[in-house]
C-alpha positions in Angstrom: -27.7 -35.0 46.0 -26.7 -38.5 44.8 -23.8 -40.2 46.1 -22.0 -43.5 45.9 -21.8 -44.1 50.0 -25.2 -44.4 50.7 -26.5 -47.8 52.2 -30.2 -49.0 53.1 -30.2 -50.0 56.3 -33.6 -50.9 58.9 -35.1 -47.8 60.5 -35.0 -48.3 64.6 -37.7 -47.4 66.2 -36.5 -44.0 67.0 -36.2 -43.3 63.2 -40.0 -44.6 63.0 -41.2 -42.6 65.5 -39.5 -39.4 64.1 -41.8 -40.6 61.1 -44.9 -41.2 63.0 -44.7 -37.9 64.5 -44.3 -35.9 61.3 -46.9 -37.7 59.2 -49.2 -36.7 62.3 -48.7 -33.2 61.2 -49.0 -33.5 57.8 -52.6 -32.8 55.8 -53.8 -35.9 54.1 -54.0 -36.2 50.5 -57.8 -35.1 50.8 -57.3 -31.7 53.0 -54.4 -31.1 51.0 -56.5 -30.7 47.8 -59.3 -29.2 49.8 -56.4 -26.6 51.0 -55.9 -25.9 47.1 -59.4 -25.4 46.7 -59.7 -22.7 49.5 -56.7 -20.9 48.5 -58.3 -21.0 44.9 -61.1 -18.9 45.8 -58.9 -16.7 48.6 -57.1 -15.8 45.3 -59.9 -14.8 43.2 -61.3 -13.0 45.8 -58.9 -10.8 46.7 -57.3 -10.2 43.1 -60.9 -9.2 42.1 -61.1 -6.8 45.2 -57.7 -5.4 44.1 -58.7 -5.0 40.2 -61.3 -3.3 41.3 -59.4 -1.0 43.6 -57.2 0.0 40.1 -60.1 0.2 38.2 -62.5 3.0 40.5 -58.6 4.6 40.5 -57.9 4.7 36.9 -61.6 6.0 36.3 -61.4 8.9 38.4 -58.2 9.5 37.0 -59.2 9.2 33.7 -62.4 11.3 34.5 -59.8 14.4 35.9 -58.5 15.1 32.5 -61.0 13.4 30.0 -65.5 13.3 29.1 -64.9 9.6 28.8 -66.6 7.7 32.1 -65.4 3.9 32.8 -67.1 3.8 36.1 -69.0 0.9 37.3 -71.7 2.7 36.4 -70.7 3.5 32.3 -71.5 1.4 29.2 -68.1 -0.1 29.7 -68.4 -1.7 32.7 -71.0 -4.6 30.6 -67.1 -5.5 29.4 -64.7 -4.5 32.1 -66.1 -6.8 35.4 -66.6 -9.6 33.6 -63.1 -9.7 32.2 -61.8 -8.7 35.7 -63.7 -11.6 37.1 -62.3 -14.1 34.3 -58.7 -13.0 34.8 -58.9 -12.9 38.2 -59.9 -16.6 38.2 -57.4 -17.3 35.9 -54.7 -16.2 38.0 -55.5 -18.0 41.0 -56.3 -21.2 39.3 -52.6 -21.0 37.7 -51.2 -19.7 41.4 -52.8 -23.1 42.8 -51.5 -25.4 40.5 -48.0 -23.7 40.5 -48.9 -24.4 44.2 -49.3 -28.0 43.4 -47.0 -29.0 41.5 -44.1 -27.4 43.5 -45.3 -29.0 46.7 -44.8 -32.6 47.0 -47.4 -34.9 48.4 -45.4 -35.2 51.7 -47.9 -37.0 53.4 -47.7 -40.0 50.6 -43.7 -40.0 50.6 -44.0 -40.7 54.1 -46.4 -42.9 54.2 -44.2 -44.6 52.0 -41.1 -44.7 53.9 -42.9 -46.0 56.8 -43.8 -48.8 54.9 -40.7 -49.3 53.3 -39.0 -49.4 56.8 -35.7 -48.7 55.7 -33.5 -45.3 55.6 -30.6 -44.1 53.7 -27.5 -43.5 55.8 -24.4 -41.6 54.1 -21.2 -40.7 55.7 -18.7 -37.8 54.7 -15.2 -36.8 56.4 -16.0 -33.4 58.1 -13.0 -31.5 56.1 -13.6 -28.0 57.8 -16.2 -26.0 59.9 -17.3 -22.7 59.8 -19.9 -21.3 62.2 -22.3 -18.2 62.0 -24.6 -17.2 64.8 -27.9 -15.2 64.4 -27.4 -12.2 67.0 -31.1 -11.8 67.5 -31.7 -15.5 69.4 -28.1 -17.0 69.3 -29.0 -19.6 66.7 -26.0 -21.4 65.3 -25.7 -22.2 61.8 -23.3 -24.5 60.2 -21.7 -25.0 57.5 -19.9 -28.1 56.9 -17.2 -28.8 54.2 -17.6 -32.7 53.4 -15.4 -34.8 51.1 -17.2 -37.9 50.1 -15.1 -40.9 48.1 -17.6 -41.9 44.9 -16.1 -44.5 42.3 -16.2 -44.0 38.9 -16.7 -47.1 36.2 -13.3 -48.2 37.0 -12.6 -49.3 40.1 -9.1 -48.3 40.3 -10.4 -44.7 39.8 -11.5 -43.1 43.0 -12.7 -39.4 42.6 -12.8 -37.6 45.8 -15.6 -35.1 45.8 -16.3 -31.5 47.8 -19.8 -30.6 49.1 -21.2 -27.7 51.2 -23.5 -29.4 53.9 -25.5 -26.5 55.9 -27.4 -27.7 59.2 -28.8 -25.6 61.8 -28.3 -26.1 66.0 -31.7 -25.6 66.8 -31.2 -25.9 70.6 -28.7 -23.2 70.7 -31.8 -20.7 70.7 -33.2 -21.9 73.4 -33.8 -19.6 76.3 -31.8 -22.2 78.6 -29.5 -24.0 76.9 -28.7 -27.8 77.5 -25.2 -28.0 76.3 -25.0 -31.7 76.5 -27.8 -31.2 73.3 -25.6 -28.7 71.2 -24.3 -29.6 68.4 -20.5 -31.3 68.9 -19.0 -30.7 64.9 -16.1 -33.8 64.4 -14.0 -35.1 61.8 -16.9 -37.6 60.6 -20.5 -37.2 59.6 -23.9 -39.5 59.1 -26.3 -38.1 57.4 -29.8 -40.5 58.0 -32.3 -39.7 55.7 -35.6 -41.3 54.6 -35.2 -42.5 50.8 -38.4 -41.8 49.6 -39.4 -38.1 51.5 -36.0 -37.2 51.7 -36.5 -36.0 55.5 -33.4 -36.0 57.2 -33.9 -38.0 60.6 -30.4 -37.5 62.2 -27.0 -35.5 61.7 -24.7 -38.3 63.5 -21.1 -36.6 64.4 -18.5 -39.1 65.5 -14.8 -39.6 65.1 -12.0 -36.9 66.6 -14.3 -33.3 67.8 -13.2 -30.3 65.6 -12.0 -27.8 68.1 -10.8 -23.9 67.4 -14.4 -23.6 65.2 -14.5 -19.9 63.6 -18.0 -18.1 64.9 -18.9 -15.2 62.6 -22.2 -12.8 63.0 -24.8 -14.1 60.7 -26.3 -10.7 59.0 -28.0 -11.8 56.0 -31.6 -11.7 56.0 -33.5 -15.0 56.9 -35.2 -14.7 53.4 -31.8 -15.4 51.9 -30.5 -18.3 54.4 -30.0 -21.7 52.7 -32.6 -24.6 54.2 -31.3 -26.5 57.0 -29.7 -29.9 56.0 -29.1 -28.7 52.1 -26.4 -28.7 50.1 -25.6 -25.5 48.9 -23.5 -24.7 45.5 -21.0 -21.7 46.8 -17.0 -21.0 47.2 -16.1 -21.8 50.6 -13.8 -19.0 50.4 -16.7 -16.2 50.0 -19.1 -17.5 52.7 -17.7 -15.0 55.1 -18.4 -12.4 52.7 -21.9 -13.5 51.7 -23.4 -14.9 55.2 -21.5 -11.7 57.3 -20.7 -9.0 55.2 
């Protein structure tokens, strides 16, 4: 999400280091398409295995009630397995390059950024809290009401706009918790993110600590949680309802 308060400002070398350590983990550009290859014929494999699966079914069904045979061993199979092998190749080809194109090339972005040696730092007034925790590990999630101040065209217009800012306490599922490392919500927020990956580095909380923080139960399926350090498009009235219904 775009916004007026961001600056470019020179990564430390904390900030680089947090980059360092992710490009480490990331497949280069060459094991990434190799990866695509594999999964290409992973695919095809197992969508053959499984059209074949439907099609010894269907011919025993068909055979229960009916003279005509479309067993692998009938006239028809000349026609069947070959078209079962084309579409089954067709279908993992597209399911790769669906793969592809919704991935980015993280390792290149980074790689990037590095270079660059700058990140993107963006502040926001911390309007409200509210707090859900997972009651399977204690994980805190939270969501953060931010009011950022963009200007329009004419500088004596000033347009004050609401987001929805979700970030997750990872060390509040930790067996033994450090709470000197939890997560300390106040009236301010800066948000440091790399420009180019988009990888948030750093959720910087200063200004006057929120106290009095709601906690609700988090019950919606982990399918269905928003990504941490997103921006999510909902009524701040309904999360209750949605996230602990």
């Amino acid at each position: 999400m775009l916004t007026d308060n961001k600056t470019l400002q020179q990564i430390s070398t904390c900030e680089h280091k947090q980059l360092n350590e992710i490009l480490s983990t990331l497949p280069v550009p060459q094991k990434r398409y190799l990866k695509a290859a594999l999964n290409t014929a992973v695919f095809w494999v197992f969508s053959l295995a499984a059209f074949c699966i439907l099609w010894f079914l269907a011919s025993l069904l068909l055979a229960s009630f009916s003279p005509l045979d479309i067993g692998i061993s009938s006239q028809y199979a000349a026609f069947i397995f070959p078209t079962a092998i084309a579409l089954a190749a067709i279908f993992a080809i597209n399911s790769t390059r669906k793969w592809l194109a919704d991935s980015d090339n993280l390792y290149t972005l980074v790689k990037a950024d590095l270079k660059r040696q700058q990140v993107c730092k963006e502040s926001f007034q911390v309007m409200a809290v509210k707090c859900f925790q997972e009651p399977e590990h204690g994980g805190l999630m939270y969501f953060l009401l931010l009011q950022s101040n963009s200007t329009n065209q004419s500088p004596d217009i000033q347009c004050k706009t609401n987001m929805i800012r979700v970030i997750y306490d990872y060390q509040s599922q930790q067996e033994q918790i450090d709470p000197s490392t939890l997560l300390k919500p106040s009236d301010n927020i800066t948000i440091i993110t790399a420009p180019l990956s988009l990888l948030v580095l750093d959720n910087i909380f200063n200004g006057k600590p929120l106290k009095k923080i709601k906690k609700c139960t988090l019950t919606l399926s982990p399918e269905k949680w928003p990504k941490a350090d997103s921006w999510i498009h909902e009524n701040w009235l309904e999360l209750e309802n949605i996230y602990s219904a």
